[in-house]
C-alpha positions in Angstrom: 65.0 24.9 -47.2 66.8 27.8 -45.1 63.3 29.2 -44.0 62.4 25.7 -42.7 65.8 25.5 -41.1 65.3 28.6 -39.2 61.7 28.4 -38.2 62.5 24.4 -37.0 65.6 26.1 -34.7 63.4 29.5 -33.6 60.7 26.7 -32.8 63.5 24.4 -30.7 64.2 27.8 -28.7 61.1 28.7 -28.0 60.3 25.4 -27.0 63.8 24.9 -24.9 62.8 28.1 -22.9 60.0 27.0 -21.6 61.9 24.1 -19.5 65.0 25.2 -19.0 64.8 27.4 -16.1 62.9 24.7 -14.1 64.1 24.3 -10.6 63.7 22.0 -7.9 63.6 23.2 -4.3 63.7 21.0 -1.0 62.3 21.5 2.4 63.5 19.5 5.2 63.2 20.8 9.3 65.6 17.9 10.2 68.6 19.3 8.2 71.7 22.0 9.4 73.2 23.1 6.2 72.8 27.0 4.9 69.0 27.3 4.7 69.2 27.6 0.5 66.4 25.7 -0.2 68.4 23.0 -2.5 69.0 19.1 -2.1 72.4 19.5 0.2 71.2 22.6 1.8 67.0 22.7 2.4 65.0 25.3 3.7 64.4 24.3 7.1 60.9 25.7 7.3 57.5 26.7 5.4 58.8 30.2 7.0 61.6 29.8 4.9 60.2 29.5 1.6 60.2 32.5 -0.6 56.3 34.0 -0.9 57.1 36.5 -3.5 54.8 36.9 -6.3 56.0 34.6 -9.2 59.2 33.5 -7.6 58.5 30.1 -8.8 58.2 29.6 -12.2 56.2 27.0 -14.1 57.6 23.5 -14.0 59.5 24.1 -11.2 58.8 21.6 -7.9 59.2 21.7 -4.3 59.9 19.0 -2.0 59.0 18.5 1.7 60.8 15.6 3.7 58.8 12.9 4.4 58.6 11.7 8.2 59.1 15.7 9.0 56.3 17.8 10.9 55.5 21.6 9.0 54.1 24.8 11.1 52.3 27.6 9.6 50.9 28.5 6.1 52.4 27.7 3.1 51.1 30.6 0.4 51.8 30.3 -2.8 51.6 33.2 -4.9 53.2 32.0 -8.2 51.1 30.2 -11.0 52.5 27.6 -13.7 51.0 26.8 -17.3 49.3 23.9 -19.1 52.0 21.1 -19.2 54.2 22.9 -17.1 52.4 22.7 -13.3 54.2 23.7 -10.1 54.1 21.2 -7.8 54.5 20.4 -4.2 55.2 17.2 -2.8 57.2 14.8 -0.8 60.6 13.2 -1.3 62.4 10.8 0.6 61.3 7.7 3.3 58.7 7.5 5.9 55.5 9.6 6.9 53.4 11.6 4.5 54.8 15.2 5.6 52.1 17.0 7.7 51.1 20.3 8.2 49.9 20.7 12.2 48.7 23.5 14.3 50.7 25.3 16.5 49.4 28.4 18.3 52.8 30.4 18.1 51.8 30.0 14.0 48.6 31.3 13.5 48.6 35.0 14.7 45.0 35.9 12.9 42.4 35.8 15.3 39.9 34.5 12.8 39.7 30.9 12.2 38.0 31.1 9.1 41.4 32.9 8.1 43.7 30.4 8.9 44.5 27.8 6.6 47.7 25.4 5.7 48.0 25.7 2.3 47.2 28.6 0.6 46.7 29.6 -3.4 46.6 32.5 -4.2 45.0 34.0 -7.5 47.5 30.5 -8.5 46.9 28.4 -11.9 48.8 25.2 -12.6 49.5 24.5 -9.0 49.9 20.9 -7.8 49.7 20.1 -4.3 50.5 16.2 -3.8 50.8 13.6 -0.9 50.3 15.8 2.3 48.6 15.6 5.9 46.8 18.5 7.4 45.6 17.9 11.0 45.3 19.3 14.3 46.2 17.2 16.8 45.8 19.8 19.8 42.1 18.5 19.2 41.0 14.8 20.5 39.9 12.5 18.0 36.6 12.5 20.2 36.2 15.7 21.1 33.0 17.0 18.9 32.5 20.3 20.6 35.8 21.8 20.6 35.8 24.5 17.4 38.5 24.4 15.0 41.8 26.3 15.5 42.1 25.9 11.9 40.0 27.0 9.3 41.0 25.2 5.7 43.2 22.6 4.7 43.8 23.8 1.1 42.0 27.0 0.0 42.1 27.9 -3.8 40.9 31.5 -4.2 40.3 33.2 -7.4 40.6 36.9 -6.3 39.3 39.7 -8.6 41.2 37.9 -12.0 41.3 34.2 -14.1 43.1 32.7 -10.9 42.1 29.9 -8.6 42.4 27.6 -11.7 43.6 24.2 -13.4 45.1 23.8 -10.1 45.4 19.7 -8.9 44.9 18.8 -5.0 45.6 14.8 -4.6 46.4 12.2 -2.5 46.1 14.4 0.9 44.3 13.9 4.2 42.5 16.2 6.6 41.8 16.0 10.1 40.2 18.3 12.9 39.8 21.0 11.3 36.9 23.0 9.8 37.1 22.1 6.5 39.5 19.9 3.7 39.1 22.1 0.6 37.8 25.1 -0.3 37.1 26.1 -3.9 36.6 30.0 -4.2 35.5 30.8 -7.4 38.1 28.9 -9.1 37.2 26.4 -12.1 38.5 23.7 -13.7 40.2 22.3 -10.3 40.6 18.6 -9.8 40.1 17.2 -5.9 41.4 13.4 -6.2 41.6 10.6 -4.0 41.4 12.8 -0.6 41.0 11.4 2.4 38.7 13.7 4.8 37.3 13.2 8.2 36.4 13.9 11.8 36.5 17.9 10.9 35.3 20.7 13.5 33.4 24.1 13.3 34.5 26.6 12.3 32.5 29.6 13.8 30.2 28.2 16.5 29.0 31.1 18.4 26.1 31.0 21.3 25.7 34.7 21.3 24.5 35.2 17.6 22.0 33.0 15.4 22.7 31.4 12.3 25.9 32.3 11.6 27.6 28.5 12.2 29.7 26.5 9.9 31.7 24.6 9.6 32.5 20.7 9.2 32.5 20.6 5.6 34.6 18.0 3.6 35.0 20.4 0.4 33.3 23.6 0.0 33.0 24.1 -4.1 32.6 27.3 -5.0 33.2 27.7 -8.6 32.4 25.8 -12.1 33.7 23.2 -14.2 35.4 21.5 -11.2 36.1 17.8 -10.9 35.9 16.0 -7.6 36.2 12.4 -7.7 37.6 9.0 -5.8 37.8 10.9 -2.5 36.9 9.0 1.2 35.1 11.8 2.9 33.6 10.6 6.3 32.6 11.9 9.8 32.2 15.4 8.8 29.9 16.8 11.6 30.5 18.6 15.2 28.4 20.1 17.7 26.9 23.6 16.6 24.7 26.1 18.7 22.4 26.5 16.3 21.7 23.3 14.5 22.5 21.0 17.5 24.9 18.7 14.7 26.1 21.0 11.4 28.7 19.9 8.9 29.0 17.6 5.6 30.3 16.1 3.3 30.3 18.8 0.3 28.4 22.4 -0.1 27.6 24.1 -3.7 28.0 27.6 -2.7 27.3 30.3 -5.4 27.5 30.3 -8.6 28.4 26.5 -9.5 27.8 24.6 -12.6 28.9 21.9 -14.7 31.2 20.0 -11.6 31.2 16.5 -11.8 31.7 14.7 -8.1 32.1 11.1 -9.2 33.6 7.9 -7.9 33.6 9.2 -4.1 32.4 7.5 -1.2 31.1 9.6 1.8 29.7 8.0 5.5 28.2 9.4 8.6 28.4 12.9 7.6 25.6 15.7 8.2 24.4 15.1 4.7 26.0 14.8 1.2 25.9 17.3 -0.5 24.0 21.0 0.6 23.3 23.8 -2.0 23.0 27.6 -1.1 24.8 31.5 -1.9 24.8 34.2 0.2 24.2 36.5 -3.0 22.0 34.2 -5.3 23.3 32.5 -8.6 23.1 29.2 -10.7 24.0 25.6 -9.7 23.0 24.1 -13.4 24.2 20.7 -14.6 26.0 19.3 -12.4 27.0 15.7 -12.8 26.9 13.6 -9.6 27.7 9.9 -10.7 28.8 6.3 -9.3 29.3 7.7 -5.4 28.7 5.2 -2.4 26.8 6.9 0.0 25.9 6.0 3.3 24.4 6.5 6.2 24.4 10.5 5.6 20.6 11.4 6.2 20.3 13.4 3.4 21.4 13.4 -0.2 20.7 16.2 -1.2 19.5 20.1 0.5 18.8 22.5 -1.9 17.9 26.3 -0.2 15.1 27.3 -3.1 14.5 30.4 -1.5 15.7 32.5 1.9 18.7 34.6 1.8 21.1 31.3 1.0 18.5 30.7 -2.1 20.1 29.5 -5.3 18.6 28.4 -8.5 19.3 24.7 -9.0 18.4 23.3 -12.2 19.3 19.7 -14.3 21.3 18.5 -11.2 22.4 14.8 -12.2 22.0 12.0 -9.7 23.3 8.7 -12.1 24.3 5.5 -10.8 24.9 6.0 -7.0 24.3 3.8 -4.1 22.6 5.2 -1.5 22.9 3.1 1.5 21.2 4.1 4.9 21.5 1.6 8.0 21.3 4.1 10.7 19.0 6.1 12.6 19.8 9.9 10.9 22.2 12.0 13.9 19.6 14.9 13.6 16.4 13.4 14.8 14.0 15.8 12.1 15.9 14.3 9.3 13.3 12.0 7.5 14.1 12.8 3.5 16.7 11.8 2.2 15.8 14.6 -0.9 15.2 17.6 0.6 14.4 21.4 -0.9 13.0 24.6 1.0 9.9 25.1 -1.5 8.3 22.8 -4.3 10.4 24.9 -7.4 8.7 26.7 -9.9 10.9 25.7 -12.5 11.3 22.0 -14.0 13.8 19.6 -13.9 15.7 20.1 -10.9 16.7 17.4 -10.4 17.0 14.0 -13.2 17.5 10.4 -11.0 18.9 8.3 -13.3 20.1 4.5 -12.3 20.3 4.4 -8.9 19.8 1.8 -6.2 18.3 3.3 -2.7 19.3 0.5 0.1 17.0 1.9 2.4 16.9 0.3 6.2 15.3 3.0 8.1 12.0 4.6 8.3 13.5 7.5 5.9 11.7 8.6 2.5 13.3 9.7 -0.8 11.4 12.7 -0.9 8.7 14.1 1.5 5.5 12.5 1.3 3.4 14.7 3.1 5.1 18.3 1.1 5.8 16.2 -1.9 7.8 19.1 -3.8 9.4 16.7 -6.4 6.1 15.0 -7.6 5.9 16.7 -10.9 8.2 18.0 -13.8 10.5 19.6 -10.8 11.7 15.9 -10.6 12.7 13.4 -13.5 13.2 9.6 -12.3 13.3 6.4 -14.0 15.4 3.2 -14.2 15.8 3.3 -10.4 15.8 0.7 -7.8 14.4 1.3 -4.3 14.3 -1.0 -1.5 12.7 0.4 1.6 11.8 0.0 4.8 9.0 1.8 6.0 9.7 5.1 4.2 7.6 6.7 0.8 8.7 7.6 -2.5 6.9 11.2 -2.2 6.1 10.6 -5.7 4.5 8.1 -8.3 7.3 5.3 -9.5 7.7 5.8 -13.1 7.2 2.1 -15.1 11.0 1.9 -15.9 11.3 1.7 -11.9 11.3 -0.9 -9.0 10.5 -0.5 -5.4 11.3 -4.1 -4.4 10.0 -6.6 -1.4 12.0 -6.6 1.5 13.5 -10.0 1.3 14.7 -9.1 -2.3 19.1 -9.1 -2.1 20.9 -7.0 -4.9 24.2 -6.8 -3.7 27.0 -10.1 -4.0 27.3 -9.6 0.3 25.3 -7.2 2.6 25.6 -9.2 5.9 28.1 -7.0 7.9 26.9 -4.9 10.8 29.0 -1.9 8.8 28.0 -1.1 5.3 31.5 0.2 4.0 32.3 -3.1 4.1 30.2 -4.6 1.9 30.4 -6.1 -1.3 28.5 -3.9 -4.3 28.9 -6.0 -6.6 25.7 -7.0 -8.4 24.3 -10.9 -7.7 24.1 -12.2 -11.2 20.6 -12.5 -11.3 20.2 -9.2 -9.8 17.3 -6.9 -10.7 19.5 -3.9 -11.2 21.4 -6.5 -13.8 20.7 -4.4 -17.5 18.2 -2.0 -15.7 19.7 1.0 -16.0 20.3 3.3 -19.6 22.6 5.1 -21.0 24.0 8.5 -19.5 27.2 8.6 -21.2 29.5 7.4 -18.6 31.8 5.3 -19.6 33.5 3.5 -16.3 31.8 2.3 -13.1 33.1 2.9 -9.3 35.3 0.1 -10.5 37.0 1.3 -13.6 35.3 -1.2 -15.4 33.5 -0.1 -18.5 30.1 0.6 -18.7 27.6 -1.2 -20.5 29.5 -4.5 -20.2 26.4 -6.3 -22.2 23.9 -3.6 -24.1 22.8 -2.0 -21.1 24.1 -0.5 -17.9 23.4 -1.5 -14.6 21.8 0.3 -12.0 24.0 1.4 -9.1 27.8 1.7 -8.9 29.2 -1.7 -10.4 28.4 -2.9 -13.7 28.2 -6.5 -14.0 30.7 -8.6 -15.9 27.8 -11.9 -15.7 25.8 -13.4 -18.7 23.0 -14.7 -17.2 20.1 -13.1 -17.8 18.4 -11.8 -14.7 14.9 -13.1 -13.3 12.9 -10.0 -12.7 10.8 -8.9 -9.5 7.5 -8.5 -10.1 6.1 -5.2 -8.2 2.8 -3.9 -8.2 2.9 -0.5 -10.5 0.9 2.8 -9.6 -0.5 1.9 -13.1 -0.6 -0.3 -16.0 2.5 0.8 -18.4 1.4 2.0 -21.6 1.9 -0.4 -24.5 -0.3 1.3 -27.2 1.6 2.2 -30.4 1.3 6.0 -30.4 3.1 7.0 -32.9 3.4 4.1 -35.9 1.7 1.6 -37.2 2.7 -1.6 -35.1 5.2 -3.7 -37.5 6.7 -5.8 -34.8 6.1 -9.6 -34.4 6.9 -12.4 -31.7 7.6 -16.1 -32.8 6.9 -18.7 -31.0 3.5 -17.7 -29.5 3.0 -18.8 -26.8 6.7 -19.1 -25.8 8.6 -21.6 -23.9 12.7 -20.3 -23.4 13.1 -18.3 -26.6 11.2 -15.9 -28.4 12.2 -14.1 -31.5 11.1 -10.7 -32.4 10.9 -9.5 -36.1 10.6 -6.0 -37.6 11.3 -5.5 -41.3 14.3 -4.1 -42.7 17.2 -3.7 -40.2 15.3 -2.2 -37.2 16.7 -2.9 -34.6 19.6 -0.5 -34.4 18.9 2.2 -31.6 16.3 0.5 -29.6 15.3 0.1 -25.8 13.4 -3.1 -25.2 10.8 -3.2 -22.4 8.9 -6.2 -21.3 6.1 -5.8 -18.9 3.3 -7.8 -17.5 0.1 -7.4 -17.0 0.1 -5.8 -13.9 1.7 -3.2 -15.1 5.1 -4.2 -13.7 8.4 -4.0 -15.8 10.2 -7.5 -15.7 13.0 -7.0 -18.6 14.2 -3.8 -20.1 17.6 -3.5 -22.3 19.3 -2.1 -25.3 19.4 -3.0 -28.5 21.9 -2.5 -31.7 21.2 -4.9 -33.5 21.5 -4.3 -37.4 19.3 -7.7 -38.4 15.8 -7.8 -39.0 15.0 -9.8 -36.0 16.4 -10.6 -31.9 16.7 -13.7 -30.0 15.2 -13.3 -26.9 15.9 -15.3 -23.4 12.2 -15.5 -21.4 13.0 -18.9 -19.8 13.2 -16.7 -16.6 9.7 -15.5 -17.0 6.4 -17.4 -14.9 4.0 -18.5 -17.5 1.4 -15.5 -18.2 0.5 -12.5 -20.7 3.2 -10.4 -21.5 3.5 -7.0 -23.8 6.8 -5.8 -25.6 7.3 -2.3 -26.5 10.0 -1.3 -28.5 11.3 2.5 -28.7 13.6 3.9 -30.9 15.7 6.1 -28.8 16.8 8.4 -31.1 13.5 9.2 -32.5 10.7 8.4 -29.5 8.6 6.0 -32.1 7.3 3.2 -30.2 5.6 -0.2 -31.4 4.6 -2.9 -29.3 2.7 -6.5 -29.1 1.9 -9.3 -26.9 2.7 -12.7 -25.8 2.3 -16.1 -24.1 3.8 -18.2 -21.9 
């Protein structure tokens, strides 16, 4: 009983130091008193605030006045732990607190080097509720460079720093960049706003060496960026006549999931590339709203920004493109320097491609992505004009023109639409499983067996009428792999059909309908643990159909056929 005693009191010690020494500190330019950085008396400016390695301890927070104006860089050289972040944010009324450029604070005469909020080698940091702008730059003014390099930058340095560390609920303006990742991993980016940014080095003297106008530069692995607004990120550039976007890969980056965002009229998505080689494998890039951005996707295969891309995951986006692309030679939306010599690049999972312009998914003409380099299936595409650059796979759709998916697509501006599925939408139970488990909604994902394609899963019960599209080829119904044991009552069918396998079969199945053009009209999940389904075919024109049924967990298929 007295060892318990003591190790329960050595345990409330230990656990007491960790929290007792917590401190908060306030920062308000408004106030007079003795410039101590507490509540009564507040640092008056970021100049003010200690930079000493480690002077703040984990736990400990900082305040900034709202409806007050900052000058200069805030670096922060002090790291906290797991449970215990140190964080920066604002107290009080009014204004988010913003960080603005002043000439008499930036001494370094490199842009790239000048940023408003620095960490450095920092873990456990927390940097909440701020705006970072330059408003010695017009709103309109596209050729003007940036007097300020970087909103946030998170560099690792030679260590473990540059990690766990939380940026949210900030916006950037005019300046080169929102936030830069260097090397760091495990850093969450979260409901940002970023837009209307500048370049950073622009020169007219030297080629190739602009950039600039990037939303979030990611520059490390295991990163999280999600439910960020990132819009208007592109300026005027020497050497690319228009450079910028929304988010650049950059060395060695892999297993980062950018989720939930929505990015508009920037110089593409998302661009891959290293100045030193590397590895951009599995990264997750699910449930974004994309639009009008040209491309999706650039991926520098080879030339001195080259870097290896493999098993990058495109799941349940919107891709929306009602705009003639800013730069005039951008006709892919999927672009990549060289057809790859590996396989699966990239894996296209779910999507819907709302395409009103001319522009292709991948380049018809090079077609690098029309073989194992590229895996696609259970995506919708609705063109205008444009090619695939590769064969549709059966589980796909390219749909007629006059064909509507969304609940309202009317307005002259696409960010205002509504994304929500029609009830009897084709992308209604089209999509399968990738193991995410909420929509751009929150709402959970599937809502009835299956998900939906694109970015909102459908709370309706109706059972959607399929579109009938001409196939490259017939879809294989053949039973492969097992002697064919499934059955279809009535035959020929009117509303219902009921399908029958012995024993409890239908646990782990995918269910594809297709007729005999070769077109898939019905595909969905089942887990079912009785011997036979109820089916819904009252949507179905009369004709032949085939049903194949796959067991996802081991790739047996059986099929049969049926009239109505």
């Amino acid at each position: 009983m007295k060892r318990l005693t003591s190790c329960f009191l050595v345990t409330l010690l230990v656990a007491t130091s960790l929290f007792t020494y917590a401190t908060d500190y306030y920062v308000d330019p408004s106030s007079g008193g003795r410039n101590l950085g507490t509540y009564n008396d507040p640092w008056h400016g970021i100049d003010d605030i200690p930079q000493f390695v480690n002077f703040f301890q984990p736990g400990d927070n900082v305040y900034f006045r709202r409806g007050q104006q900052y000058w200069g860089t805030l670096s922060i050289n002090s790291s906290g732990r797991e449970g215990a972040p140190i964080s920066f944010l604002p107290y009080g009324e009014g204004a988010a607190p913003i960080f603005k450029y002043g000439s008499w604070n930036f001494s370094d005469p490199l842009v790239y080097n000048r940023t408003f909020i620095r960490l450095n080698q920092c873990n456990y940091i927390v940097i909440d509720g701020f705006e970072m702008s330059d408003y010695t730059i017009r709103d309109y003014d596209r050729y003007t460079p940036a007097n300020v390099g970087y909103g946030v930058y998170i560099y690792k340095g030679p260590g473990n720093g540059g990690s766990h560390n939380v940026i949210k609920n900030c916006s950037f303006s005019r300046i080169g960049c929102g936030i830069s990742i260097d090397g760091g991993s495990d850093n969450t980016v979260t409901n940002c706003d970023i837009r209307n940014l500048r370049m950073i080095i622009n020169t007219n003297y030297q080629m190739w060496d602009d950039f600039g106008a990037i939303g979030i530069v990611v520059g490390g692995s295991n990163n999280t960026i999600t439910r960020n607004q990132i819009h208007d990120c592109w300026a005027n550039s020497y050497d690319y006549n228009l450079d910028g976007g929304a988010i650049e890969m950059y060395g060695e980056v892999s297993n980062n999931k950018i989720m939930y965002n929505t990015a508009s009229d920037n110089i593409g998505f998302m661009e891959f590339g290293s100045g030193w080689g590397g590895h951009a494998l599995n990264n997750l890039v699910g449930y974004n709203l994309l639009v009008n951005n040209g491309h999706v996707f650039w991926i520098n295969s080879t030339s001195v920004f080259a870097l290896d891309v493999r098993n990058l995951q495109f799941f349940n986006n919107n891709v929306v493109e009602t705009k003639t692309p800013r730069l005039p030679d951008v006709r892919n939306l999927i672009g990549i320097m060289s057809t790859p010599w590996v396989s699966n690049v990239l894996t296209m999972k779910n999507n819907i491609f709302w395409i009103n312009t001319s522009s292709n998914i991948t380049d018809p003409n090079f077609r690098p992505f029309n073989g194992p380099q590229l895996i696609h299936q259970s995506n919708i595409f609705h063109l205008n004009g444009g090619n695939l650059g590769f064969e549709l796979d059966y589980s796909e759709q390219n749909l007629p023109k006059e064909v509507e998916v969304f609940a309202n697509s009317y307005s002259y501006d696409p960010l205002s639409w509504n994304y929500d599925l029609r009830p009897t939408a084709c992308a209604v139970n089209w999509g399968q499983w990738t193991g995410i488990e909420k929509d751009f909604w929150g709402k959970a994902v599937p809502f009835s067996g299956v998900p939906d394609a694109g970015i909102s899963e459908s709370n309706s019960s109706i059972t959607p009428a399929r579109i009938s599209v001409a196939s490259t080829g017939l879809v294989a119904v053949e039973d492969r792999d097992v002697k064919s044991s499934l059955s279809v009552s009535p035959n020929p069918a009117q509303d219902y059909i009921y399908l029958k396998l012995p024993g409890n079969n239908f646990l782990n199945k995918e269910l594809i309908v297709v007729n005999m053009a070769g077109a898939v009209v019905r595909k969905q999940r089942l887990n079912d643990a009785g011997a036979q389904v109820k089916l819904n075919v009252s949507a179905l024109p009369k004709g032949s159909f085939a049903v194949k049924l796959i067991d996802t967990k081991t790739g047996q298929s059986q099929s049969t056929t049926f009239i109505k």
